[in-house]
N, C-alpha and C positions, 0 to 999 in steps of 0.2 A: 512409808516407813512401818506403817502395823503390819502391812503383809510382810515384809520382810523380820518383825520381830516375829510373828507368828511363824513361820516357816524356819526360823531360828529356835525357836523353843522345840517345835517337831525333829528337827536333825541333830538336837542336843543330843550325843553320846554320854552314857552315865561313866562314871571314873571313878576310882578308888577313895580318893578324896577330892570334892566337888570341891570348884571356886568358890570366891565369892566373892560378892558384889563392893562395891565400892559407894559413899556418901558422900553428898555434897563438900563435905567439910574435908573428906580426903582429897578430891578433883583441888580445890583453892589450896592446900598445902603441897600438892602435887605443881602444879602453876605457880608457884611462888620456888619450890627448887628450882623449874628448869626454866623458868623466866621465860615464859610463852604462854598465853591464853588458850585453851582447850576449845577448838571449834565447836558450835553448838550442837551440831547433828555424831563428832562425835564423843562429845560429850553423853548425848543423850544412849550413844549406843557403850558408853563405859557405865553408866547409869543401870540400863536395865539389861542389856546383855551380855557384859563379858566373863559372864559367868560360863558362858556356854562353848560346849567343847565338840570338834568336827573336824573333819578331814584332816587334808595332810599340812594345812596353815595355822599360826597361832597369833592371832592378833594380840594385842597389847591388852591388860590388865592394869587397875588400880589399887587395888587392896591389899594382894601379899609383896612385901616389899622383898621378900627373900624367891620369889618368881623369878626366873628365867624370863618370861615374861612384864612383868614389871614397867610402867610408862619410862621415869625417869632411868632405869638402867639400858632399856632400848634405847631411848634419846642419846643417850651420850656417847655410847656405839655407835650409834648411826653418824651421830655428828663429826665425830674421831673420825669415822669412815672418808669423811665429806660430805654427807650430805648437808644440803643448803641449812643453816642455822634455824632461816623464819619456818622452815617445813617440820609439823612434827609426824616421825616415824606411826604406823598404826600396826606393819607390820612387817618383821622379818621372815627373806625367804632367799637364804641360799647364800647368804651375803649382799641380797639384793633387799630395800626396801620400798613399801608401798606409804606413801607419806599423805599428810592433811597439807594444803593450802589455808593460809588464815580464815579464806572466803568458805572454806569447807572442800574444794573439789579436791581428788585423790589423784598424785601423781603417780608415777614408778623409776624408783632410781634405779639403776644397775650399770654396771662396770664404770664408776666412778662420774654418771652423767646422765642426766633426765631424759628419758625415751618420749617418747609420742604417745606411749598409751596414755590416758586419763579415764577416769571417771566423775561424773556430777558430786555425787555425795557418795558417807562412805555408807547407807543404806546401797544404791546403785553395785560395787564395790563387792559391799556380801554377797548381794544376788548374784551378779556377774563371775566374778572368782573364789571366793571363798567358798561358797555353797557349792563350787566347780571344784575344789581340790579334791 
């Protein structure tokens, strides 16, 4: 997990106006709209990285609610879409999403139906595709 925040903080693209981070206390009001628990790991990566901006993916944010990004306005997209209820989106991509498992592992929905890829965690996840867009 720290190589992978570390290697996230090196590939941060600077922006016009920089994210920002999200608090404890936003993640529980966050999880109390969309009636779902925040996995831990990525929890931990709305915690300390989603602040950081890279390639051609946009993972999910907690803090600006008027985001494009935004957890619960993905969420309810995604779910409208179909995807499975207990799965929360992490990220969209094309109309297709990369979803958490309660347990933490990373699925991928697309065309209306869970494919075969996976990953463990959504550290795995970043390295693997995101750091790859």
């Amino acid at each position: 997990m720290d190589d992978v925040l570390d290697l996230l903080r090196d590939y941060n693209e600077p922006v016009p106006v920089p994210l920002d981070l999200p608090d404890e206390d936003k993640l529980v009001e966050i999880e109390e709209e969309i009636l779902l628990p925040i996995p831990r790991d990525v929890r931990t990566f709305l915690l300390e990285a989603s602040d950081v901006v890279y390639g051609s993916l946009e993972p999910v944010t907690a803090a600006d609610p008027n985001s494009h990004t935004y957890l619960p306005e993905v969420t309810a997209t995604a779910w409208a879409m179909g995807v499975p209820r207990h799965l929360l989106p992490i990220c969209e991509d094309n109309g297709s999403y990369y979803c958490a498992e309660p347990d933490g592992e990373i699925l991928f929905w697309r065309d209306g139906d869970m494919t075969d890829e996976s990953w463990p965690s959504i550290w795995h996840w970043i390295r693997d595709v995101w750091l790859e867009s």
